[in-house]
HTML snippet that shows the backbone in 3Dmol.js (N, CA, C, O; Angstrom):
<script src="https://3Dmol.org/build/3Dmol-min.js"></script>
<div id="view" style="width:600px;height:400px;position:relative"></div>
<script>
const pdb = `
ATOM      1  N   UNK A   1       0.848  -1.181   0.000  1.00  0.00           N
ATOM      2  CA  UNK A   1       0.000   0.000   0.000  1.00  0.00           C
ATOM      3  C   UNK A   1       0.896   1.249   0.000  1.00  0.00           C
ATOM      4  O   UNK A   1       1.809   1.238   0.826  1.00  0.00           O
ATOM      5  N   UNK A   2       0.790   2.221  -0.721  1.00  0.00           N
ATOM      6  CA  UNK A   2       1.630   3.725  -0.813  1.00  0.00           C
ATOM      7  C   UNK A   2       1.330   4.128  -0.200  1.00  0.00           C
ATOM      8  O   UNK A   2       0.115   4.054  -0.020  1.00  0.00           O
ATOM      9  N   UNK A   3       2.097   4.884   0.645  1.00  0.00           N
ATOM     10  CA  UNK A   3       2.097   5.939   1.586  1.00  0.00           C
ATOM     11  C   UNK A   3       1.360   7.230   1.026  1.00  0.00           C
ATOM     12  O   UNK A   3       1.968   7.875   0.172  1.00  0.00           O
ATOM     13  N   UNK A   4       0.407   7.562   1.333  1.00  0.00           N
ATOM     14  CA  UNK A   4      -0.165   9.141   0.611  1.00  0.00           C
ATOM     15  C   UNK A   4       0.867   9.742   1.504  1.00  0.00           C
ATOM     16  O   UNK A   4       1.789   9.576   0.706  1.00  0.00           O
ATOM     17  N   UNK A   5       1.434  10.297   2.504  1.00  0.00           N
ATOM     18  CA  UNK A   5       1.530  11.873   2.964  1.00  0.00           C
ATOM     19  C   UNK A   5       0.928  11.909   4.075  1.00  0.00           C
ATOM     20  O   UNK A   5       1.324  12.822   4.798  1.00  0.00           O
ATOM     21  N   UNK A   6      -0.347  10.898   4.746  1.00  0.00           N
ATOM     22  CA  UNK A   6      -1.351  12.009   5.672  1.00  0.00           C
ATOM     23  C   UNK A   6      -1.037  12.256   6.826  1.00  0.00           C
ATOM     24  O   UNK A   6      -1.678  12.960   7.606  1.00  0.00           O
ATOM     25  N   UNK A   7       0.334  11.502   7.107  1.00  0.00           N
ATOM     26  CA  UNK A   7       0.730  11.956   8.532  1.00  0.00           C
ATOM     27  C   UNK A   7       1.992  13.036   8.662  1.00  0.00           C
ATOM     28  O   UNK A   7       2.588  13.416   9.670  1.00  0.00           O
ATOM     29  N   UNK A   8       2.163  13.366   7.337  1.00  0.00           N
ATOM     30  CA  UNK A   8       3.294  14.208   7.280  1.00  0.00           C
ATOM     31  C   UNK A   8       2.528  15.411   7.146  1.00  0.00           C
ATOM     32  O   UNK A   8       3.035  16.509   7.375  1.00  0.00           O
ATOM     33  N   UNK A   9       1.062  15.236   6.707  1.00  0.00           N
ATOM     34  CA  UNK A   9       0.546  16.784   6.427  1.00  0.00           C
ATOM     35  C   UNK A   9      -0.194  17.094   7.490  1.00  0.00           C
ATOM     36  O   UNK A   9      -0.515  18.253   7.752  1.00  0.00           O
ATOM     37  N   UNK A  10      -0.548  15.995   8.242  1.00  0.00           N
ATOM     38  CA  UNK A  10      -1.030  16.952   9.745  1.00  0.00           C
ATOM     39  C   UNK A  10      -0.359  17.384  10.301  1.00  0.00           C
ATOM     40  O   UNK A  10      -0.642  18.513  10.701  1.00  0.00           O
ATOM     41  N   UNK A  11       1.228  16.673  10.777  1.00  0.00           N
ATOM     42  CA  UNK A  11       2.297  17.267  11.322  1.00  0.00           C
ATOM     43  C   UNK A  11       2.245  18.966  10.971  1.00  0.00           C
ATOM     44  O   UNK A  11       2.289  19.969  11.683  1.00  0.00           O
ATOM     45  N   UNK A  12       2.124  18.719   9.401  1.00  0.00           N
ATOM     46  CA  UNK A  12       2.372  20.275   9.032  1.00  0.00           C
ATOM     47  C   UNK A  12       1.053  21.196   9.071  1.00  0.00           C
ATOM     48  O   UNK A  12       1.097  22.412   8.887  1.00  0.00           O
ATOM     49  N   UNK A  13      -0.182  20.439   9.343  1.00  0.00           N
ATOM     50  CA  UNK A  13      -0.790  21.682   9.490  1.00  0.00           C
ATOM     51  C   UNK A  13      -1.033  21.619  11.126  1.00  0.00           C
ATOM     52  O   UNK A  13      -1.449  22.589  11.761  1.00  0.00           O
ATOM     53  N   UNK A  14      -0.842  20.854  11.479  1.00  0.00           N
ATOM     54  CA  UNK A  14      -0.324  20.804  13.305  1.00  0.00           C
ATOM     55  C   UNK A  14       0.476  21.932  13.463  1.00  0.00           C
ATOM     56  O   UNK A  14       0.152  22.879  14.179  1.00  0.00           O
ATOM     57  N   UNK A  15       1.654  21.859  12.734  1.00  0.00           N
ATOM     58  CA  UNK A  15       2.515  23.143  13.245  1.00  0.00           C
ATOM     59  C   UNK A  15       1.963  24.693  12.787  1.00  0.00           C
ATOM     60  O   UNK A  15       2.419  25.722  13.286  1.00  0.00           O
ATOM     61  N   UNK A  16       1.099  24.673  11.941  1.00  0.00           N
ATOM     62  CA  UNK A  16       0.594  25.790  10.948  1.00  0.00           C
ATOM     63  C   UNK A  16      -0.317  26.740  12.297  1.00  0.00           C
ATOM     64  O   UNK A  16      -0.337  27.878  12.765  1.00  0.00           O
ATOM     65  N   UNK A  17      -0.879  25.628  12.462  1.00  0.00           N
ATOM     66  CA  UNK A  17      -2.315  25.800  14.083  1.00  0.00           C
ATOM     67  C   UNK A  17      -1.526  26.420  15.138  1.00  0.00           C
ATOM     68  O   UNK A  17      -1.898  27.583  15.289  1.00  0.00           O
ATOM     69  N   UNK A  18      -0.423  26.040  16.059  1.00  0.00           N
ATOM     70  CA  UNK A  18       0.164  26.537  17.040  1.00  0.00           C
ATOM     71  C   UNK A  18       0.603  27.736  16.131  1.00  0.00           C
ATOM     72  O   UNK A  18      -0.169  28.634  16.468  1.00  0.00           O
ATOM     73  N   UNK A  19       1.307  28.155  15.305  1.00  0.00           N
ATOM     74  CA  UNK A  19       2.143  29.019  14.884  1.00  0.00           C
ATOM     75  C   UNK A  19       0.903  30.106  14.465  1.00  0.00           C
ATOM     76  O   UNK A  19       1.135  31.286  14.729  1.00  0.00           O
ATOM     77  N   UNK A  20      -0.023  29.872  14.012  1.00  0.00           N
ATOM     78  CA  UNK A  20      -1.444  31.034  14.562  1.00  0.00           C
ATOM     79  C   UNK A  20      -2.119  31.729  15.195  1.00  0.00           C
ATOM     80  O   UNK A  20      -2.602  32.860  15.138  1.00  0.00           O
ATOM     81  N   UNK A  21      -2.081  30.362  16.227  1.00  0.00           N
ATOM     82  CA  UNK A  21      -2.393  30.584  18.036  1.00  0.00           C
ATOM     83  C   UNK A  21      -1.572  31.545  18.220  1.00  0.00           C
ATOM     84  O   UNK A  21      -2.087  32.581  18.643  1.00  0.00           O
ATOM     85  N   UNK A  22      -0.535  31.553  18.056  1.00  0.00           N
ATOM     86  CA  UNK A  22       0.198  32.604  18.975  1.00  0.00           C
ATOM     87  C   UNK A  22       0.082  33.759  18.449  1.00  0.00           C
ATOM     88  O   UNK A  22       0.639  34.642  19.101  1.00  0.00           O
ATOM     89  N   UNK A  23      -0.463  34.108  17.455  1.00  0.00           N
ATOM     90  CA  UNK A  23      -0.814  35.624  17.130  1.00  0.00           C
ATOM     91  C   UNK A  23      -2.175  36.012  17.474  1.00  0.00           C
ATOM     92  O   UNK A  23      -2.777  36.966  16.980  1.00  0.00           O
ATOM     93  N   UNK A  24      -2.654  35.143  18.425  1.00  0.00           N
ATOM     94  CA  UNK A  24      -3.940  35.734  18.851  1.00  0.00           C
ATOM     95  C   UNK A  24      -4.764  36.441  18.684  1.00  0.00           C
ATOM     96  O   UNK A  24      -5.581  36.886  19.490  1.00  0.00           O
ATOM     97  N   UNK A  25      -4.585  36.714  17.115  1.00  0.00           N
ATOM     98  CA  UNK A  25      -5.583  37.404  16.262  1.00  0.00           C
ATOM     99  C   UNK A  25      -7.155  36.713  16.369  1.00  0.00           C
ATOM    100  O   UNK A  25      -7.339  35.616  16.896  1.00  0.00           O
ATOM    101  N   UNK A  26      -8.038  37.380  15.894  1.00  0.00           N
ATOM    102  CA  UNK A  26      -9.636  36.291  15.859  1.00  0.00           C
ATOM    103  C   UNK A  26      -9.275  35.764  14.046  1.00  0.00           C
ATOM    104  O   UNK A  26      -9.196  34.543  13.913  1.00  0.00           O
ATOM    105  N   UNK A  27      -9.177  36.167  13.424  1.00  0.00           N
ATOM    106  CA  UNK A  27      -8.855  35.584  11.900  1.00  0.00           C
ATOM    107  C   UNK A  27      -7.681  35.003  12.029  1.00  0.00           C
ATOM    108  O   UNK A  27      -7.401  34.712  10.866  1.00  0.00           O
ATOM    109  N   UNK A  28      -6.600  34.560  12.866  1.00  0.00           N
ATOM    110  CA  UNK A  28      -5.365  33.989  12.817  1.00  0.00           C
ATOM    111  C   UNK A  28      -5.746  32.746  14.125  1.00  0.00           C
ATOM    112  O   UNK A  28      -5.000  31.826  14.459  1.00  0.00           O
ATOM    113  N   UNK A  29      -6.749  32.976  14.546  1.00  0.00           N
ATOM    114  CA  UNK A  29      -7.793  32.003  15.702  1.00  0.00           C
ATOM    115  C   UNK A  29      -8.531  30.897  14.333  1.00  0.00           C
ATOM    116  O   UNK A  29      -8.468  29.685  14.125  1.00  0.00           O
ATOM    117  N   UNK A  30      -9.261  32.140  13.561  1.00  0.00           N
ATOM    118  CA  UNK A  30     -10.476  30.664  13.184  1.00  0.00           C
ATOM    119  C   UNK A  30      -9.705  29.900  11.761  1.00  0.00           C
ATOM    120  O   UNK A  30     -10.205  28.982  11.111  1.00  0.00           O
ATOM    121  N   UNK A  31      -8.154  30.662  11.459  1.00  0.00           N
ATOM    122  CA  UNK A  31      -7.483  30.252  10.348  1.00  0.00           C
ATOM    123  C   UNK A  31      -6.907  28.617  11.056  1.00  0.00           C
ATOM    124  O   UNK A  31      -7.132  27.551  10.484  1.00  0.00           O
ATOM    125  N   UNK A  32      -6.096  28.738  12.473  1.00  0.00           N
ATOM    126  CA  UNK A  32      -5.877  28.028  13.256  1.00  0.00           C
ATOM    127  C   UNK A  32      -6.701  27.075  13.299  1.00  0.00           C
ATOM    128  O   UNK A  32      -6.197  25.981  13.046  1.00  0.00           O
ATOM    129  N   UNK A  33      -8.197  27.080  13.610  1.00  0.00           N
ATOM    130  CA  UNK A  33      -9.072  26.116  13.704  1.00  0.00           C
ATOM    131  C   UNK A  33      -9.122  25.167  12.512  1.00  0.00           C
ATOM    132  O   UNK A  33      -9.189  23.938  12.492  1.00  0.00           O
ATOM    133  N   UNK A  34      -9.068  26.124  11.450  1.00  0.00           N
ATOM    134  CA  UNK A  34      -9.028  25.165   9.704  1.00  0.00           C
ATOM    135  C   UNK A  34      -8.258  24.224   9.442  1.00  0.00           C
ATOM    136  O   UNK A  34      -8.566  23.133   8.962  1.00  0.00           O
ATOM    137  N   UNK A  35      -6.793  24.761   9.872  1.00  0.00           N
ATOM    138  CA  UNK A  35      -5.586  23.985   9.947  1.00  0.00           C
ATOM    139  C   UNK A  35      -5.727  22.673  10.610  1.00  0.00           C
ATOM    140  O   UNK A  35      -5.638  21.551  10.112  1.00  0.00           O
ATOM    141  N   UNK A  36      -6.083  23.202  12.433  1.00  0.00           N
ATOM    142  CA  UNK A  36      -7.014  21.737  13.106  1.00  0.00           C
ATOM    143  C   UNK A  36      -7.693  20.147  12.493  1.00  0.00           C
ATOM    144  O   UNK A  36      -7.403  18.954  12.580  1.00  0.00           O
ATOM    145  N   UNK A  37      -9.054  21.246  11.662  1.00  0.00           N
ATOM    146  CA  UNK A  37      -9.676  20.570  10.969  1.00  0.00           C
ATOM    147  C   UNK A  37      -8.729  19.611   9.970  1.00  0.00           C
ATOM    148  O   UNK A  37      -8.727  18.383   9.881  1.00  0.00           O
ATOM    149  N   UNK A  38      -7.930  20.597   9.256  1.00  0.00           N
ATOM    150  CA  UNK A  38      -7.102  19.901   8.095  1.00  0.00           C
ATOM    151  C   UNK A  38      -6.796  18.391   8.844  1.00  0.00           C
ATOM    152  O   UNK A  38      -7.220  17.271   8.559  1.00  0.00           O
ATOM    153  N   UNK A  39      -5.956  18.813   9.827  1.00  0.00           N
ATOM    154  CA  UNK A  39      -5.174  17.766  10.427  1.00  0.00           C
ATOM    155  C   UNK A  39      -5.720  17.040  10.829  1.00  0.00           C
ATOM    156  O   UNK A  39      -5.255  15.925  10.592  1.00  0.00           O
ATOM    157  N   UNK A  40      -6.938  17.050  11.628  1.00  0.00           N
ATOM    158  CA  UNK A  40      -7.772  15.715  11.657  1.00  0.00           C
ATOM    159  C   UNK A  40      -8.659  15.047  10.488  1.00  0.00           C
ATOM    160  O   UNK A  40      -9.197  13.943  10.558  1.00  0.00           O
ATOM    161  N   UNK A  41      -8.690  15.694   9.698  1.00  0.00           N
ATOM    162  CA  UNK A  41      -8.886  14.719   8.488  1.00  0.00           C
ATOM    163  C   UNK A  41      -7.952  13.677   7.867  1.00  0.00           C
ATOM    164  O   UNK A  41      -8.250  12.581   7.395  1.00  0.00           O
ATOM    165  N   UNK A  42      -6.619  14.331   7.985  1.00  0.00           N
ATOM    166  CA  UNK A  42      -5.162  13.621   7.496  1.00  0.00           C
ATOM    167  C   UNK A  42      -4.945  12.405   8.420  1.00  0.00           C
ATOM    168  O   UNK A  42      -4.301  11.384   8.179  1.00  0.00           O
ATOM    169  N   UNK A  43      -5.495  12.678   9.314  1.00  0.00           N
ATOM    170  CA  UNK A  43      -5.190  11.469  10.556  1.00  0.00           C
ATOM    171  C   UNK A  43      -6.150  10.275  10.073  1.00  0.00           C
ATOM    172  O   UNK A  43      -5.883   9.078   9.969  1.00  0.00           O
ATOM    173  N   UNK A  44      -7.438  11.011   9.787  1.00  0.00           N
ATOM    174  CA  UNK A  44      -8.755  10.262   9.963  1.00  0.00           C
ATOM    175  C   UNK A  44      -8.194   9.358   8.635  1.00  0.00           C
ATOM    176  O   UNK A  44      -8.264   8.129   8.643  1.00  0.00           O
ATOM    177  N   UNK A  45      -7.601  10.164   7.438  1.00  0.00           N
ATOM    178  CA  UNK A  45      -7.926   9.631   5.966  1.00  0.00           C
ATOM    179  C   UNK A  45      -6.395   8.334   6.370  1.00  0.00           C
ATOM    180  O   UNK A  45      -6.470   7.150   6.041  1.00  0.00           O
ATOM    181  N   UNK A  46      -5.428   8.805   6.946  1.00  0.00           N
ATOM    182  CA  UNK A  46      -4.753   7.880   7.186  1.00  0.00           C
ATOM    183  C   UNK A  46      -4.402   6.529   7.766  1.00  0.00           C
ATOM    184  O   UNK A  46      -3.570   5.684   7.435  1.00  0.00           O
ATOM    185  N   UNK A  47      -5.761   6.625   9.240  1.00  0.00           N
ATOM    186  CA  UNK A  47      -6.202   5.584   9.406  1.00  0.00           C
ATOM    187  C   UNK A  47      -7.205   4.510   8.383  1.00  0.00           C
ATOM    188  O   UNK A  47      -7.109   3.287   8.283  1.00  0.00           O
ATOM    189  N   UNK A  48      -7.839   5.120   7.928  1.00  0.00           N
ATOM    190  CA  UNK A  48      -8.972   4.924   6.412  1.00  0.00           C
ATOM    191  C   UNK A  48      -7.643   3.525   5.939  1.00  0.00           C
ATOM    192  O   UNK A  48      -7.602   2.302   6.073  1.00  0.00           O
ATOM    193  N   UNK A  49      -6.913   4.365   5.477  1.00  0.00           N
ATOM    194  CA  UNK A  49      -5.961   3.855   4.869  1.00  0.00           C
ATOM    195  C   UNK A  49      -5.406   2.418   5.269  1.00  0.00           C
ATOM    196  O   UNK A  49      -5.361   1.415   4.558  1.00  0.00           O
ATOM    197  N   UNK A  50      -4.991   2.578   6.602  1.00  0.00           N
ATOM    198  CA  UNK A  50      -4.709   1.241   7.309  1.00  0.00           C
ATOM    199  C   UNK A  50      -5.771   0.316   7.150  1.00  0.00           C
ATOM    200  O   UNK A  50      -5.592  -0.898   7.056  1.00  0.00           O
ATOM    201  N   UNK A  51      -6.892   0.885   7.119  1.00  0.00           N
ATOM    202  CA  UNK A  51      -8.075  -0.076   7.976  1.00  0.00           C
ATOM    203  C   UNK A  51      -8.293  -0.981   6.617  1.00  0.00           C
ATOM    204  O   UNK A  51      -8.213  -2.210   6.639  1.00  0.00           O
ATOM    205  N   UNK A  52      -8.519  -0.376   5.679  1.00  0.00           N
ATOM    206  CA  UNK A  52      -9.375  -0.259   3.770  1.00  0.00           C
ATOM    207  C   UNK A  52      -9.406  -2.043   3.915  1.00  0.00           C
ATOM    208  O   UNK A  52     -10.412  -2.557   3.425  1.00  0.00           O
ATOM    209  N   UNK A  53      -8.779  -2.631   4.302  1.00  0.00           N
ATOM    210  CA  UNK A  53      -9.188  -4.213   4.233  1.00  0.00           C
ATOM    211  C   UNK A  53     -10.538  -4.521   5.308  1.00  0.00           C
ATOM    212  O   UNK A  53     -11.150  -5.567   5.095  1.00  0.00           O
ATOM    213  N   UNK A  54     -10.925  -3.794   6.247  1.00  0.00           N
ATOM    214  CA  UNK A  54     -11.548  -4.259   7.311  1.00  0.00           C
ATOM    215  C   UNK A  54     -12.669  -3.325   7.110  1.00  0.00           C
ATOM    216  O   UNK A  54     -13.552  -3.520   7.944  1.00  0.00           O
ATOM    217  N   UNK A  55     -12.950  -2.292   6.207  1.00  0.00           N
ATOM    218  CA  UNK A  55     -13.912  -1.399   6.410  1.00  0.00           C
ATOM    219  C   UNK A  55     -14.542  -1.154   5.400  1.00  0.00           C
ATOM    220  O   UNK A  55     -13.958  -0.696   4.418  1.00  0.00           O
ATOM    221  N   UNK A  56     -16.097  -1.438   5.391  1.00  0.00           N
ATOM    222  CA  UNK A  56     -17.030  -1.724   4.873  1.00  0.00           C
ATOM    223  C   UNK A  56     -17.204  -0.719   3.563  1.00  0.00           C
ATOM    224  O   UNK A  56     -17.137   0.413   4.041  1.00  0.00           O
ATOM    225  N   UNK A  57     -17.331  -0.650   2.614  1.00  0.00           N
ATOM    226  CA  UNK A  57     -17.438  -0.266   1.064  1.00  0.00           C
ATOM    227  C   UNK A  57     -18.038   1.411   1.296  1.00  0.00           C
ATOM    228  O   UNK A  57     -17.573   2.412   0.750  1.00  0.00           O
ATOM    229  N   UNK A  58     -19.003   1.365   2.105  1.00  0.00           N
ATOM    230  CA  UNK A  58     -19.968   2.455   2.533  1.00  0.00           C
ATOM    231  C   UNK A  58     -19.403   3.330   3.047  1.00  0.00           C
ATOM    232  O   UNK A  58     -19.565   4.500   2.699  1.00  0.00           O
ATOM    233  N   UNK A  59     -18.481   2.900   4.149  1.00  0.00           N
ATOM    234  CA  UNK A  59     -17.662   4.097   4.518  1.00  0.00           C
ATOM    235  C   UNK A  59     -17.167   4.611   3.446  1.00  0.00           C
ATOM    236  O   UNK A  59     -17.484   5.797   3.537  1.00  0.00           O
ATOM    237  N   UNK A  60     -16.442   4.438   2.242  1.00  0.00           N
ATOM    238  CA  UNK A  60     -15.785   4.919   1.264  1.00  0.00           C
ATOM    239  C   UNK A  60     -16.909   5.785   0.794  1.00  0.00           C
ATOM    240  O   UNK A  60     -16.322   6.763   0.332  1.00  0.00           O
ATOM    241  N   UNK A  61     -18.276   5.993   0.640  1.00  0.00           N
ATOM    242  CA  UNK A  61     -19.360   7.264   0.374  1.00  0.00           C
ATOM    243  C   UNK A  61     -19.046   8.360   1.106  1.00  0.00           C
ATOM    244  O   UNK A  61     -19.359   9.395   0.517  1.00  0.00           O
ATOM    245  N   UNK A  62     -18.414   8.570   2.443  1.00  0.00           N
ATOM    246  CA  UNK A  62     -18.582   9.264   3.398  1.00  0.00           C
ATOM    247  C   UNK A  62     -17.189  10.136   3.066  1.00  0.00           C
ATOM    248  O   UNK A  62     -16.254   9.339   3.008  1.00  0.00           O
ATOM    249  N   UNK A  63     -16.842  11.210   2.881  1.00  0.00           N
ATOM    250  CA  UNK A  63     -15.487  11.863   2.991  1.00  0.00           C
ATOM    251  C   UNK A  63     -15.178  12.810   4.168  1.00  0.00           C
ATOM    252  O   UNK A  63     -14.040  13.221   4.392  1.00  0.00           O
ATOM    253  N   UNK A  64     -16.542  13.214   5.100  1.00  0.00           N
ATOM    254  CA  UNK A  64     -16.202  13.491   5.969  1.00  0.00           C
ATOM    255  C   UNK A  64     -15.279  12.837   7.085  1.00  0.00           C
ATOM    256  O   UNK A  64     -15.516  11.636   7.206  1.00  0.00           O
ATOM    257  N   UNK A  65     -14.303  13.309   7.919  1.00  0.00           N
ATOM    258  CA  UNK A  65     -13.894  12.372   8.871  1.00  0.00           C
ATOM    259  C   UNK A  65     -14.808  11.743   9.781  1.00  0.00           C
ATOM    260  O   UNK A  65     -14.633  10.525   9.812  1.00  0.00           O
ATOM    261  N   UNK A  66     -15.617  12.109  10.444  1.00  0.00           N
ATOM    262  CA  UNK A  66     -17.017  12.217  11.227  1.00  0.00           C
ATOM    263  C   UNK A  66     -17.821  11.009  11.053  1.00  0.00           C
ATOM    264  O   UNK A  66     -18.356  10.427  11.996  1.00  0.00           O
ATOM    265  N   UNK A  67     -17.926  10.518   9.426  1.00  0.00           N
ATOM    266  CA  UNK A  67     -18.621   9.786   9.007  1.00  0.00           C
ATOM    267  C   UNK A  67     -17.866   8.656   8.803  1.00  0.00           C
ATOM    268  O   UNK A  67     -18.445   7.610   8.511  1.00  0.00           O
ATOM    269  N   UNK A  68     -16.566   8.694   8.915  1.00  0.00           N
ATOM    270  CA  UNK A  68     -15.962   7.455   8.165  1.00  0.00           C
ATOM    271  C   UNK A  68     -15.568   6.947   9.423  1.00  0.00           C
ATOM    272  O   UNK A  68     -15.180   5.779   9.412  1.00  0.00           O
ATOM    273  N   UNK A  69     -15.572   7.532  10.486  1.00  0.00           N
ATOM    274  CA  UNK A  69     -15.339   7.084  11.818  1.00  0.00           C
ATOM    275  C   UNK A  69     -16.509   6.345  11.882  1.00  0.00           C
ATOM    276  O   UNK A  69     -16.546   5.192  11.453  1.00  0.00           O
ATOM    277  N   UNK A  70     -17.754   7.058  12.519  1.00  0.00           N
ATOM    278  CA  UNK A  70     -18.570   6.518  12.115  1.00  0.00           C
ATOM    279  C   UNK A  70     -19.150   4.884  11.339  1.00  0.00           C
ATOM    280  O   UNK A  70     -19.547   3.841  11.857  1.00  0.00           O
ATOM    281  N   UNK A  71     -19.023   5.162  10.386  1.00  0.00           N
ATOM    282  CA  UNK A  71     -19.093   4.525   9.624  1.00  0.00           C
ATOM    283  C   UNK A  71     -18.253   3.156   9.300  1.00  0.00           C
ATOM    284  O   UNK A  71     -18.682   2.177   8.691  1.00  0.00           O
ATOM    285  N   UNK A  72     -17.277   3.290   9.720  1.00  0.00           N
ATOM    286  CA  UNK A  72     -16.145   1.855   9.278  1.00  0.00           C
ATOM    287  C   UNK A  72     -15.384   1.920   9.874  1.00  0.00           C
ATOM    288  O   UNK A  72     -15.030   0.758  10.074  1.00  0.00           O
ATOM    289  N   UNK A  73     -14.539   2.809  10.589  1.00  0.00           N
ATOM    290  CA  UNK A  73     -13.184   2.419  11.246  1.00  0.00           C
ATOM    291  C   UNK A  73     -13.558   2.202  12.760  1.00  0.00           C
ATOM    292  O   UNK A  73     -12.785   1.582  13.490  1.00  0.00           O
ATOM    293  N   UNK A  74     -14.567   2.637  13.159  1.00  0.00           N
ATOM    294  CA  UNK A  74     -15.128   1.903  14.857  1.00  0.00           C
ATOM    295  C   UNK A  74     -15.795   0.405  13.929  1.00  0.00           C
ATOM    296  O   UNK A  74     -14.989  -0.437  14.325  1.00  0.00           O
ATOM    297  N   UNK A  75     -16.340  -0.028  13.388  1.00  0.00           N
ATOM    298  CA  UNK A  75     -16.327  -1.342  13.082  1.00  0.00           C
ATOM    299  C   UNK A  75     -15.312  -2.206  13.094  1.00  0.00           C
ATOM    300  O   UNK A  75     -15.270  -3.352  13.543  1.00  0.00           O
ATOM    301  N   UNK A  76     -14.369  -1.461  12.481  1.00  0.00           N
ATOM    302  CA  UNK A  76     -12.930  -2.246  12.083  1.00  0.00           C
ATOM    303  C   UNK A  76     -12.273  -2.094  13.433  1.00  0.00           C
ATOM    304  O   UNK A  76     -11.729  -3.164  13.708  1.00  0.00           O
ATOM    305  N   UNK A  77     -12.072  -1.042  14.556  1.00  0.00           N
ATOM    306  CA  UNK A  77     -11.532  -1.210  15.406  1.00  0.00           C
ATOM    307  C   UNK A  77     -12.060  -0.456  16.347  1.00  0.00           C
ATOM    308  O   UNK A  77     -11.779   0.736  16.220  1.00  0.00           O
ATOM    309  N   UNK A  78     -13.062  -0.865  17.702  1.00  0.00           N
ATOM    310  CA  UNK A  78     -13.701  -0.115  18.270  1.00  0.00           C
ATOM    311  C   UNK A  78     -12.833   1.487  19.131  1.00  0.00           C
ATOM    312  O   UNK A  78     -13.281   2.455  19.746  1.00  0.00           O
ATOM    313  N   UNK A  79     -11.708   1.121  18.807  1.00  0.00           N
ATOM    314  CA  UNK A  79     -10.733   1.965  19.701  1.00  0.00           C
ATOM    315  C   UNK A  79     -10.509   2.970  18.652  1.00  0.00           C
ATOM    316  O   UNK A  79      -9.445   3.515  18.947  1.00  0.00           O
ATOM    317  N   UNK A  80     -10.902   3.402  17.750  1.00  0.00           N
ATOM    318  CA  UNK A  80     -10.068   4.217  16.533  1.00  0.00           C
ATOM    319  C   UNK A  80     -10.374   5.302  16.931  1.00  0.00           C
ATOM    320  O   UNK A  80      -9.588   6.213  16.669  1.00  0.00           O
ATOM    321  N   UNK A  81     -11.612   5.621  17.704  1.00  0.00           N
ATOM    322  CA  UNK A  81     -12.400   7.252  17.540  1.00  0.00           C
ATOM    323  C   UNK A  81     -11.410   7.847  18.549  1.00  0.00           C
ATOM    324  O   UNK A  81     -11.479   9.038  18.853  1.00  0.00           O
TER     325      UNK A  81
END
`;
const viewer = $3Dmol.createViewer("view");
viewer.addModel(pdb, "pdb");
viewer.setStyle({}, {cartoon: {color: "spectrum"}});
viewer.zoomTo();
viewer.render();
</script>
């Protein structure tokens, strides 16, 4: 299986988020939050990734992280969320 990236790009929007925070701006706050978001998708899509033998076809409809948790990777491993 190829490596996409998704744990190298949360790292980086991990660091993007703190390095926002600290300008304690409200638009350098909810830019921060996006970054967040980014990064838990990269996590979410990366576990996806591991799981793709154990997780049900349906989850693959879902591109939210939310849903694919949801959806297939607590099936595949009740501990994932």
């Amino acid at each position: 299986m190829p490596d996409l990236g998704y744990r190298e790009r949360a790292r980086s929007h991990l660091q993007e988020a703190a390095g926002l925070l600290n300008q304690g701006s409200e638009s350098a706050l909810r830019a921060a939050c996006l970054e967040l978001r980014m990064c838990i998708e990269a996590l979410t899509y990366e576990m996806l990734q591991r799981y793709l033998s154990e997780v049900p076809n349906t989850a693959m409809e879902a591109w939210q992280p939310k849903r694919i948790l949801s959806r297939g990777l607590i099936t595949a491993d009740p501990n994932a969320g």
